[in-house]
C-alpha positions, 0 to 999 in steps of 0.5 A: 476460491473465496477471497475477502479484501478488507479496505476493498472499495478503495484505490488500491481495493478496486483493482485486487477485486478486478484482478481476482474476479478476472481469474474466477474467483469470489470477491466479498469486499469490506469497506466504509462504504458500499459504493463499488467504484466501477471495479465489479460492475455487480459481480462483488459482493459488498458489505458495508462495516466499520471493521476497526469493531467486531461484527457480522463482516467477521463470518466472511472472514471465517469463510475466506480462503484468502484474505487481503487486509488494506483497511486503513485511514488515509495518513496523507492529511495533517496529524493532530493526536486524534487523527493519529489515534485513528489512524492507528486502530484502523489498522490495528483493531481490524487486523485485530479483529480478522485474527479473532474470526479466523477458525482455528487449523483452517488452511487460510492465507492472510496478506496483510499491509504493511508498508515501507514507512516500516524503515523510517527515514532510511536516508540512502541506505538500501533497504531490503526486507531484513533491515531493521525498523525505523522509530518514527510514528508510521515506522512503530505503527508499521511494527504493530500492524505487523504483530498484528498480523502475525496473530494468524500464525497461531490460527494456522493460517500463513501470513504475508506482509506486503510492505507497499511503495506508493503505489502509481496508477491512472485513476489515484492515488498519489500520481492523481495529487502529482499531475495537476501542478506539473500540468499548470507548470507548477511542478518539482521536487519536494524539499531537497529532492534529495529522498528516495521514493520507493514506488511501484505500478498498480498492474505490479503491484496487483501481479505481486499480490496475487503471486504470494497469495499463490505460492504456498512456500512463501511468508513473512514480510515483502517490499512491495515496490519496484527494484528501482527506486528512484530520489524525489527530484529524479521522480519530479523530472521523470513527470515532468519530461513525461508531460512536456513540462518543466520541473523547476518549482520546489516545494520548500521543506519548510512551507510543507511542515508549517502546511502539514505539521508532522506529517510534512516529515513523510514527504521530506523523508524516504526508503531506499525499499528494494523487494529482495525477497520478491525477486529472489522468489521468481517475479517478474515486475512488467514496470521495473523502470518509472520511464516505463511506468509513466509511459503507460499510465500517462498515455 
């Protein structure tokens, strides 16, 4: 199978291809770069292009038969009204874009990001695939990029939404921003530690995309996060407990937003996610416990 992940020399790019390559697959990764990062030791192929504009990327996306969309700017820096139009088109133009490559009545599947930040600040409500949308920045971002997406559908192909946790794991990503103040002694929660944190293990993560991509009956949209997630002040202690450090230092909601602006309201908020869809269809989470989790990726 020829598989193309967009976004694919990034944190969460670099395991998908070495989870595809493992299985036999052909892995064409698109990103900003053509730095590999270690994850296809030469086995990829590599194209280097800002796909956020049409361009000769898009033949490998005619060609594919799978394709996994994770293009997008990093929303986790302070939001001036550039940066956020930045972050908009990054994912919207490329979702754009692949659309417009697809050859029409190919049989193609495209598993296209989303994330959890589609709900807003769903305060402790339970949040499964069916709940409705939320109306802050990422929530009308995360809507978007899903219409987007959807385009595919009138091409024939069939479309997955893979609603992303934060997604945990040894080498970055948000656990790689985490440790270094736990490990100083300098960590806890994030304001009242009250927000839920839907996360997921990067090994689940990768098993959860490969199992949609896999199954023919199944489309639309998927939390892709554990099935239990766990409150900001729970996570701190479970990080803490893991490296034999306390949790006893809050990071002030207030200093956060003076630091960060808009974007301290990501942090300070939270979903309830819970990936009904996905266990409903059959799979298996290797990690459904963050003690599990932790323990794996800290050891």
């Amino acid at each position: 199978m020829q598989v193309l992940i967009t976004g694919g020399t990034g944190f969460v790019g670099r395991h998908l291809a070495r989870g595809f390559l493992d299985q036999g697959h052909a892995v064409t990764l698109v990103g900003s770069s053509y730095g590999e990062h270690g994850a296809c030791a030469g086995a990829c192929r590599t194209l280097q292009a800002d796909t956020s504009r049409p361009g000769n990327w898009q033949q490998s996306a005619a060609e594919a038969d799978l394709i996994i969309n994770l293009t997008g700017r990093t929303i986790f820096k302070r939001w001036t009204p550039r940066y956020k139009q930045q972050i908009y088109d990054s994912r919207i133009l490329t979702t754009r874009n692949i659309v417009a490559a697809l050859p029409p009545g190919r049989s193609v599947v495209l598993v296209s990001t989303s994330a959890v930040g589609y709900y807003g600040d769903g305060r402790d409500a339970l949040l499964p695939e069916t709940a409705p949308a939320g109306n802050d920045f990422l929530a009308r971002l995360s809507v978007d990029w899903e219409q987007a997406a959807l385009g595919a559908l009138a091409k024939g192909a069939r479309v997955v939404l893979a609603r992303f946790g934060i997604v945990l794991a040894a080498d970055g990503g948000a656990l790689a921003k985490m440790l270094p103040p736990f490990r100083l002694f300098a960590g806890g929660p994030i304001g009242s530690g009250r927000q839920w944190f839907p996360w997921i293990h990067m090994a689940d993560l990768v098993a959860a995309i490969e199992f949609l991509a896999g199954r023919g009956d199944l489309s639309g949209a998927f939390n892709l996060c554990s099935p239990q997630p766990v409150t900001n002040r729970e996570l701190a202690q479970a990080l803490g407990h893991s490296l034999g450090r306390p949790a006893i230092m809050p990071t002030p909601g207030l200093a956060l937003k003076l630091l960060m602006g808009e974007m301290a309201g990501v942090l300070l908020a939270g979903q309830r996610a819970v990936p009904e869809r996905l266990t409903a269809a059959g799979f298996q989470f290797q990690f459904p416990r963050l003690d599990q989790a932790l323990a794996d990726l800290l050891k």
